[in-house]
DSSP file (Angstrom, degrees, kcal/mol; ACC not computed):
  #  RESIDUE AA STRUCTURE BP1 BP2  ACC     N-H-->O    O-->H-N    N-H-->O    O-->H-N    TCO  KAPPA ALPHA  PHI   PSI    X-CA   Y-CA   Z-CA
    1    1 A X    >>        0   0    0      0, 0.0     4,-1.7     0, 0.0     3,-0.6   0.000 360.0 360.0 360.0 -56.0  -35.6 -159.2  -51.2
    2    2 A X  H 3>  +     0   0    0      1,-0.3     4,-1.0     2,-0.2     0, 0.0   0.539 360.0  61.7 -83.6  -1.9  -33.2 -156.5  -51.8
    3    3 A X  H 3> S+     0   0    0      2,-0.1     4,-1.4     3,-0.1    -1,-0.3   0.537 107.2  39.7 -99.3  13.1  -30.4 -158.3  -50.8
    4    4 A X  H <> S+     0   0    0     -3,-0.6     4,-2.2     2,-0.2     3,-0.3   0.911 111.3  56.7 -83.0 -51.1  -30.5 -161.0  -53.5
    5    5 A X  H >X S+     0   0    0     -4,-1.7     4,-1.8     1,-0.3     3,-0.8   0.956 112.6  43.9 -68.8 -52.1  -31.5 -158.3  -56.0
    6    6 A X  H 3X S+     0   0    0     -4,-1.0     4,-1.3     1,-0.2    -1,-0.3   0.840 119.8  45.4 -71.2 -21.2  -27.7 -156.3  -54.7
    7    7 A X  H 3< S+     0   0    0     -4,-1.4    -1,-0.2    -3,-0.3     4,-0.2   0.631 109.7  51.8 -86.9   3.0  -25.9 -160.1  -54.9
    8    8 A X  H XX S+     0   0    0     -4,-2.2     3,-3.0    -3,-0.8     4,-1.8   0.830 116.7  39.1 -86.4 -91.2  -27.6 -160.6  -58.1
    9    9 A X  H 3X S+     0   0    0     -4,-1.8     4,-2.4     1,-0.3    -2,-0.2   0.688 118.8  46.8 -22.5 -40.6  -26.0 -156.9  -59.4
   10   10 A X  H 3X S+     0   0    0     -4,-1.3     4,-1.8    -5,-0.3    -1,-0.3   0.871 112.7  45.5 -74.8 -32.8  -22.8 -157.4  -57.8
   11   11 A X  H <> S+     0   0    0     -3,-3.0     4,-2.5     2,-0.2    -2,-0.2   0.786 120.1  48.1 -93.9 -54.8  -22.5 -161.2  -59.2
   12   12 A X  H  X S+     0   0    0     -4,-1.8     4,-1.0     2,-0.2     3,-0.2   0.978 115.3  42.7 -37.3 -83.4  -23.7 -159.3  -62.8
   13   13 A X  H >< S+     0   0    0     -4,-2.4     3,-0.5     1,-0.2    -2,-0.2   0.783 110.9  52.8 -42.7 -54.7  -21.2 -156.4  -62.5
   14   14 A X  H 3< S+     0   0    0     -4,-1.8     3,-0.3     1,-0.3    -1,-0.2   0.784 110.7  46.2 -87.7 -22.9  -18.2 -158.4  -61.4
   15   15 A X  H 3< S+     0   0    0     -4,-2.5    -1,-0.3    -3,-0.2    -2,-0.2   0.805 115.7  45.6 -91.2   7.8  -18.4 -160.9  -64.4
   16   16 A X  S << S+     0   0    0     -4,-1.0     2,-0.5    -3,-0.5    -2,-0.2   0.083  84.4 120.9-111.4   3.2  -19.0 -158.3  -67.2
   17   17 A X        -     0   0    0     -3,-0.3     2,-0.4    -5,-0.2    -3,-0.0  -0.558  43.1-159.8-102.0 169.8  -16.4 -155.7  -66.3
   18   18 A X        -     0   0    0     -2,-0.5     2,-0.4     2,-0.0    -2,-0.0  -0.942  12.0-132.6-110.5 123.0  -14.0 -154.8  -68.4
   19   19 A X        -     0   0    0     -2,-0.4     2,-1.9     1,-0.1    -2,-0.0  -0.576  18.5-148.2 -93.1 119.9  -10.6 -153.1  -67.8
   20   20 A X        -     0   0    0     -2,-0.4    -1,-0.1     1,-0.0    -2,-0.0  -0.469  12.1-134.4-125.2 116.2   -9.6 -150.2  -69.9
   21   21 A X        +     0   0    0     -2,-1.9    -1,-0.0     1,-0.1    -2,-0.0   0.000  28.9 171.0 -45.5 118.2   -6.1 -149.7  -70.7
   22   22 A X        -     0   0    0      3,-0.0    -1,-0.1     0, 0.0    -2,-0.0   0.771  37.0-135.7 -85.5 -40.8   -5.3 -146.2  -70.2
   23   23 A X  S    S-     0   0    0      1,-0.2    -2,-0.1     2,-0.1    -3,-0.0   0.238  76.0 -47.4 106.6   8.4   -1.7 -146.5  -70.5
   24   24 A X  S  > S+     0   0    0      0, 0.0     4,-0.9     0, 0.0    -1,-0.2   0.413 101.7 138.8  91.1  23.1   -1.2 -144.2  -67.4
   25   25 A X  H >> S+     0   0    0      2,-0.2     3,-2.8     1,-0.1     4,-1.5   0.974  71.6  42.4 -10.6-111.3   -3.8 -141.6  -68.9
   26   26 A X  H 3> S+     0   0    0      1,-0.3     4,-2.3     2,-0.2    -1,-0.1   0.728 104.2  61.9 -35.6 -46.8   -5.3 -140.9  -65.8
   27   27 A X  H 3> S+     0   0    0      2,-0.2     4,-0.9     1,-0.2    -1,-0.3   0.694 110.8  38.1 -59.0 -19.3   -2.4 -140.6  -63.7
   28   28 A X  H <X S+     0   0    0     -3,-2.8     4,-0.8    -4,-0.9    -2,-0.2   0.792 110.8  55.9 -91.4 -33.0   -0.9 -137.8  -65.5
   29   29 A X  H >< S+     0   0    0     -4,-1.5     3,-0.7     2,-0.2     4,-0.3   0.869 111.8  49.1 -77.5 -39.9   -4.1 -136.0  -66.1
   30   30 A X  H >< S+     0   0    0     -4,-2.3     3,-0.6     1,-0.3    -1,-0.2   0.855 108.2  52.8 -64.6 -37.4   -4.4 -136.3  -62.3
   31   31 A X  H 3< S+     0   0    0     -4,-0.9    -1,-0.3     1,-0.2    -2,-0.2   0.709 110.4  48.6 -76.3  -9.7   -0.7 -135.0  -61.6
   32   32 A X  T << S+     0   0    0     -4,-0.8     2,-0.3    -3,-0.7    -1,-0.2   0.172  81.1 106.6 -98.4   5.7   -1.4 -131.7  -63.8
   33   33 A X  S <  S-     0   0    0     -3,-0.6    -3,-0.0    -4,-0.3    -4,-0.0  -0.761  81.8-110.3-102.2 138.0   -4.6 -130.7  -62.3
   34   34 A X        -     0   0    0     -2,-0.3     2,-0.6     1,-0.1     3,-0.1  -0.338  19.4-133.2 -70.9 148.6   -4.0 -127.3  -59.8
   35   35 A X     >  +     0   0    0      1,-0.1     4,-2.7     2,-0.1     3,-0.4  -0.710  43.4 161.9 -96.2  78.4   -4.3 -128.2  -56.1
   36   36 A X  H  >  +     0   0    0     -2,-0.6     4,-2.5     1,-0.3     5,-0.3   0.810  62.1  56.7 -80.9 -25.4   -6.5 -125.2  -55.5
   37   37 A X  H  > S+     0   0    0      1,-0.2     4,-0.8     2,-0.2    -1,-0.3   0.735 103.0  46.0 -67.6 -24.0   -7.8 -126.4  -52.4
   38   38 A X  H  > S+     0   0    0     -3,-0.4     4,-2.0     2,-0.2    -2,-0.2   0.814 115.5  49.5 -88.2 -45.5   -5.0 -127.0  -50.5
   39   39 A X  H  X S+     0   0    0     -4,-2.7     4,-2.5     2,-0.2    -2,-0.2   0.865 108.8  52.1 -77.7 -11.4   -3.5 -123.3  -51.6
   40   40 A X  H  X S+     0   0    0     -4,-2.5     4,-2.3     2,-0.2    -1,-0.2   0.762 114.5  43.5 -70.8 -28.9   -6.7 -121.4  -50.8
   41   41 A X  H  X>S+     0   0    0     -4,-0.8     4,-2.8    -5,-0.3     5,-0.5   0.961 114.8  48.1 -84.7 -33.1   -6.6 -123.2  -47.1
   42   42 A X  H >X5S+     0   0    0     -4,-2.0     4,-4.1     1,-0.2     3,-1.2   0.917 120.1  42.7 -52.6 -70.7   -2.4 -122.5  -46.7
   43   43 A X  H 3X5S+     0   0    0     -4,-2.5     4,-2.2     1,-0.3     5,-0.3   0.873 111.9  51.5 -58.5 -36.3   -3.4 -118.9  -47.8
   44   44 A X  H 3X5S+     0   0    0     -4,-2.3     4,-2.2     2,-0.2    -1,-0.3   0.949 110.3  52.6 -28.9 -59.2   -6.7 -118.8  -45.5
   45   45 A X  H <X5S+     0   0    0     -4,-2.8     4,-3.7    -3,-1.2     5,-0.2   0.823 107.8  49.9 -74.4 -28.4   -4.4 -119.9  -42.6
   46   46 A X  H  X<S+     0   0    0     -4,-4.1     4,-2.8    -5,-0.5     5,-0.4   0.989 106.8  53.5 -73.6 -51.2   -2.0 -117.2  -43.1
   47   47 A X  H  X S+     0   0    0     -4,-2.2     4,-1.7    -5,-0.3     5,-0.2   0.895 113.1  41.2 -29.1 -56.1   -4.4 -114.8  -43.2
   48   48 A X  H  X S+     0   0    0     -4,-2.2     4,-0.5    -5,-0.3    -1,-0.2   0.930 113.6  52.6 -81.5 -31.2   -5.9 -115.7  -40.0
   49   49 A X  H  < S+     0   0    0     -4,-3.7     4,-0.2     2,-0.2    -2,-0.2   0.681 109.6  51.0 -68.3 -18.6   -2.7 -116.3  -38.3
   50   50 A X  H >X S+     0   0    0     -4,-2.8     4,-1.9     2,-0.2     3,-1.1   0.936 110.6  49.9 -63.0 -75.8   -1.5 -112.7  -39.5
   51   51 A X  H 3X S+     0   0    0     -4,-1.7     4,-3.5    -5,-0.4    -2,-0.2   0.779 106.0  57.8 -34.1 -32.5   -4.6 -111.3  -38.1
   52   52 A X  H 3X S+     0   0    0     -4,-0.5     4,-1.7    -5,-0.2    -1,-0.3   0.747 105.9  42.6 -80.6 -20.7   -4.2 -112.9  -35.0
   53   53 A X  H X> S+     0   0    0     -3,-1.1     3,-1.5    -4,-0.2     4,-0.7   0.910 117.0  55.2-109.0 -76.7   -1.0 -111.8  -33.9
   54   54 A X  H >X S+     0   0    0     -4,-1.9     4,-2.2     1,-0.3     3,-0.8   0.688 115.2  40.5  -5.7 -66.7   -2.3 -107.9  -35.4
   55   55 A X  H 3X S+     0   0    0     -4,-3.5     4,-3.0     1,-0.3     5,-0.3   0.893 108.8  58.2 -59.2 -39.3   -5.1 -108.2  -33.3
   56   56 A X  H <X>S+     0   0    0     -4,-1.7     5,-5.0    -3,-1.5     6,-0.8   0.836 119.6  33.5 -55.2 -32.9   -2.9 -109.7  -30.2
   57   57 A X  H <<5S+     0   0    0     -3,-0.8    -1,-0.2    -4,-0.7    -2,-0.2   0.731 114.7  53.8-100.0 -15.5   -0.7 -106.4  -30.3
   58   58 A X  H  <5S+     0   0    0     -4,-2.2    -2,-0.2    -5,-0.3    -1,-0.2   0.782 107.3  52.1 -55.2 -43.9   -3.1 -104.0  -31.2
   59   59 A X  H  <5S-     0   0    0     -4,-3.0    -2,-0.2    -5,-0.1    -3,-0.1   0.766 116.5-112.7 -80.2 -34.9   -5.5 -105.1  -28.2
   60   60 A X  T  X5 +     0   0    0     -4,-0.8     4,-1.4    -5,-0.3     3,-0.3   0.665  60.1 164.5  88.4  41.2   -2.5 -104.6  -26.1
   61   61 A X  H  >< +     0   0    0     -5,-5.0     4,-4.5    -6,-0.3    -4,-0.1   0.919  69.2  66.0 -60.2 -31.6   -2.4 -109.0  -25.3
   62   62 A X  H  > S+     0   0    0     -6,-0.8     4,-1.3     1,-0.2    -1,-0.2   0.827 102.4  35.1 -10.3 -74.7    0.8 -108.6  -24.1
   63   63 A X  H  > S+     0   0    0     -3,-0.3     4,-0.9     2,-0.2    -1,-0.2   0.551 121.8  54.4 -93.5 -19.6    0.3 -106.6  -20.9
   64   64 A X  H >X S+     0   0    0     -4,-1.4     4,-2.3     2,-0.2     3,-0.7   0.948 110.3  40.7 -66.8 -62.8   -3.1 -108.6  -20.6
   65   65 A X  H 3< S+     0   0    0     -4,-4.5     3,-0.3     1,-0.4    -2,-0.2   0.789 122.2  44.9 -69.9 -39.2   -1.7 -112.3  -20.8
   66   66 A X  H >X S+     0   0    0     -4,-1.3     4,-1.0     1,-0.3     3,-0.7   0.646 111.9  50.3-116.8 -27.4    1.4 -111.0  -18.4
   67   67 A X  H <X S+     0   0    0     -4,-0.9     4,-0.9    -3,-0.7    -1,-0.3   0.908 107.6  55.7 -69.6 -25.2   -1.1 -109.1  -16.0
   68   68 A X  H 3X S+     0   0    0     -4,-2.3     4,-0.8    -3,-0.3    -2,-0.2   0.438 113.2  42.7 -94.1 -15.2   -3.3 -112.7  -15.8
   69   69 A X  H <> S+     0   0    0     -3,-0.7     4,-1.7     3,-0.1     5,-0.3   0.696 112.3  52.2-104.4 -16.0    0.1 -114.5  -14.6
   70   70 A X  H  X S+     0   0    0     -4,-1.0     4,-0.9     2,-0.2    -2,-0.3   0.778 113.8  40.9 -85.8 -21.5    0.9 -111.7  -12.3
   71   71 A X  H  X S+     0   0    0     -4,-0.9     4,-4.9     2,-0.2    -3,-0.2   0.960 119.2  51.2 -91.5 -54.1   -2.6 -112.0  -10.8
   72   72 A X  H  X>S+     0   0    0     -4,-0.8     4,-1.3     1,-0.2     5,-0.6   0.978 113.5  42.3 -21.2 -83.7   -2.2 -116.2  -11.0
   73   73 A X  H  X5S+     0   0    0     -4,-1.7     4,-2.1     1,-0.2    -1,-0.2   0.856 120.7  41.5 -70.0 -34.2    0.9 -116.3   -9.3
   74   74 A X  H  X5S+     0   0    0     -4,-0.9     4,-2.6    -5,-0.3     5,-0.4   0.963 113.6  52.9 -47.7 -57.8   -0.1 -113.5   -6.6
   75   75 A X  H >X5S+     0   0    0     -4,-4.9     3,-2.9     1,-0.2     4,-0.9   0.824 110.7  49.0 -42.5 -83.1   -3.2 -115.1   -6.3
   76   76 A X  H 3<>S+     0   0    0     -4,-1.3     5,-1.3     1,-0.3     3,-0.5   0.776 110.8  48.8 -19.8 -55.4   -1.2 -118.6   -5.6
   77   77 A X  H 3<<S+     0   0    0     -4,-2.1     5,-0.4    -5,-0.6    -1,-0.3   0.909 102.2  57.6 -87.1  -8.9    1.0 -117.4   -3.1
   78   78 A X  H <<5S+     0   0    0     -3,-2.9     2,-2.3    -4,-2.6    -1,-0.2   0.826 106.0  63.2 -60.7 -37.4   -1.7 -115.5   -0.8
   79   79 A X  T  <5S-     0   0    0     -4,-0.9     2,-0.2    -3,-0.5    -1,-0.2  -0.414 126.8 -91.1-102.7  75.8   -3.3 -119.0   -0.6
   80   80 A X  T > 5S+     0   0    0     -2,-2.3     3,-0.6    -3,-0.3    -3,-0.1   0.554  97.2 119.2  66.1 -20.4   -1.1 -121.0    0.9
   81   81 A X  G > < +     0   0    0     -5,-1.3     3,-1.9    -2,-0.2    -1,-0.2   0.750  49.3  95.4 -59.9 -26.1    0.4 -122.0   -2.5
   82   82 A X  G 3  S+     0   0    0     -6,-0.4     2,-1.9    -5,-0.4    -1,-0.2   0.750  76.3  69.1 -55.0 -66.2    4.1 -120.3   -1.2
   83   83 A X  G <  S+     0   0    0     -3,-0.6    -1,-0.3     2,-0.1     2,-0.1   0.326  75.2 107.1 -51.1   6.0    4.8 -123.9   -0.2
   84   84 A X  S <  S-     0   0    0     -2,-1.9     2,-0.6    -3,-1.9     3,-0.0  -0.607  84.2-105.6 -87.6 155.7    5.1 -125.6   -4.2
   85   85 A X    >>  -     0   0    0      1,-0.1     3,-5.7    -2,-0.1     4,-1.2  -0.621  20.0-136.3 -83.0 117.6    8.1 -126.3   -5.0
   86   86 A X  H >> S+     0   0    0     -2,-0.6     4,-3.1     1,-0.3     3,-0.8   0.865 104.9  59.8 -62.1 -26.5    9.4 -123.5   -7.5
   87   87 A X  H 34 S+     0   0    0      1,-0.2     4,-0.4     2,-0.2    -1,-0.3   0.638 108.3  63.0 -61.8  -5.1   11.4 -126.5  -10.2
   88   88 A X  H <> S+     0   0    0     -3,-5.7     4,-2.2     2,-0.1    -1,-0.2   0.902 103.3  34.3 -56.2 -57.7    7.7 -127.2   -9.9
   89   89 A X  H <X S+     0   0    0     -4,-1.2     4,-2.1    -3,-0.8    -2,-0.2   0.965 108.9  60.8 -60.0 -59.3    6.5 -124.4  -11.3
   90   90 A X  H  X S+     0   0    0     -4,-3.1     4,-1.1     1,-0.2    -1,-0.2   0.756 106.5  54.0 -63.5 -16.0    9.2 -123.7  -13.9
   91   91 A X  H >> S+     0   0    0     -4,-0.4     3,-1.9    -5,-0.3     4,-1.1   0.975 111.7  41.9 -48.9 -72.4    8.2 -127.2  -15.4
   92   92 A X  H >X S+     0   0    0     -4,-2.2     4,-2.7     1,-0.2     3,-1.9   0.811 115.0  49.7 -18.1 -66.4    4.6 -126.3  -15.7
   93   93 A X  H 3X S+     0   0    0     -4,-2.1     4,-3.0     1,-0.3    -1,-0.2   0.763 118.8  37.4 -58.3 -38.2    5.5 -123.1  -16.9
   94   94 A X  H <X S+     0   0    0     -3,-1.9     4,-0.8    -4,-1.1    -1,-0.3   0.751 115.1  53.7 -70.4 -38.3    8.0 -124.9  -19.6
   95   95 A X  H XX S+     0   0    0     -3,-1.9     3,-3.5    -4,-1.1     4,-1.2   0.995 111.7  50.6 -97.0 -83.3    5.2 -127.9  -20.1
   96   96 A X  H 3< S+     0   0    0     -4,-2.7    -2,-0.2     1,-0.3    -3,-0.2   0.802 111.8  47.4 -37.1 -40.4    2.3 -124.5  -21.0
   97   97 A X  H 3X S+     0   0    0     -4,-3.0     4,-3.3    -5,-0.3    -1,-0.3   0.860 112.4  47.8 -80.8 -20.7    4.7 -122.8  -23.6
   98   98 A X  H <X S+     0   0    0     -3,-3.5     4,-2.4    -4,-0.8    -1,-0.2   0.918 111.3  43.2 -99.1 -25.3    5.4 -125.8  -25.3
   99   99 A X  H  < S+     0   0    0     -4,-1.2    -1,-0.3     2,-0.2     4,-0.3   0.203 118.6  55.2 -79.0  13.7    1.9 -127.3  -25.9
  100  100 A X  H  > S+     0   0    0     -5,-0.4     4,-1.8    -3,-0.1     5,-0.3   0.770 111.1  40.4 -83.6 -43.0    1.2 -123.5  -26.7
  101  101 A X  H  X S+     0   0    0     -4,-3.3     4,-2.9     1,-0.2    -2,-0.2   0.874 112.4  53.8 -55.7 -42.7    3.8 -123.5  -29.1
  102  102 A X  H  < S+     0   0    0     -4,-2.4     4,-0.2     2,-0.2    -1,-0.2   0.856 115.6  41.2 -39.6 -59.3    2.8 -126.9  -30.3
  103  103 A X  H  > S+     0   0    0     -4,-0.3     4,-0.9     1,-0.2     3,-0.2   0.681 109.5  62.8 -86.1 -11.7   -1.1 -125.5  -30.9
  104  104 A X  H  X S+     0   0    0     -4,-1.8     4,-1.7     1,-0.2    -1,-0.2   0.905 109.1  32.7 -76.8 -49.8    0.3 -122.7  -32.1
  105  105 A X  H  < S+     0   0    0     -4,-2.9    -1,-0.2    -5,-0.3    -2,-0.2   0.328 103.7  72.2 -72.7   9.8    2.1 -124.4  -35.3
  106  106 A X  H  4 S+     0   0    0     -4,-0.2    -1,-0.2    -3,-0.2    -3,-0.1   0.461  92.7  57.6-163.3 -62.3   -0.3 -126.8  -35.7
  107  107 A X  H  <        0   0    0     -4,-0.9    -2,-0.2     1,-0.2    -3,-0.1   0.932 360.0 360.0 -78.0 -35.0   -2.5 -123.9  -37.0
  108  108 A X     <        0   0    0     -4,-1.7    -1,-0.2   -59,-0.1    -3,-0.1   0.384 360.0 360.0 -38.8 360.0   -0.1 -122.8  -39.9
């Protein structure tokens, strides 16, 4: 039942409409309207990305994130790890900074 009743409306609608010359109306009125949403999130994201880097030197992240590889890379070589090959490592290492950097830009 209610899809005949929506191919009856549709079948209605599409021989009765009517086009109405704007003359590019709408298009202009559309290019002069403020994009307020898009500068409240840019300024949002600065804001949080400002804060983040405060907080990160304030906290002291520094001397955290460089004690957390010093403990990693100890840890690694007390088990047995001594054997990786170090152009191994310095990929990873190269591979971590750049999908940091990546996630990092990504948010601005």
């Amino acid at each position: 039942m209610e899809t005949t009743d929506d191919k009856l409306l549709q079948k209605f609608f599409s021989d009765n409409r009517k086009e109405i010359e704007d003359k590019g109306f709408s298009r202009r009125v559309m290019h002069h309207l403020p994009d307020r949403y898009y500068r409240i999130s840019q300024l949002w994201s600065l804001f949080c990305f400002t804060l983040a880097v405060v907080l990160f030197f304030v906290l002291d992240g520094l001397q955290l994130v460089l004690g957390t590889l010093r403990e990693t890379f100890t840890n690694a070589l007390q088990s047995s790890a001594a054997e990786i090959d170090p152009k191994s490592l310095v990929i990873v290492a190269v591979v971590l900074l750049y999908f940091g950097y990546r996630k990092i830009c990504s948010l601005a």
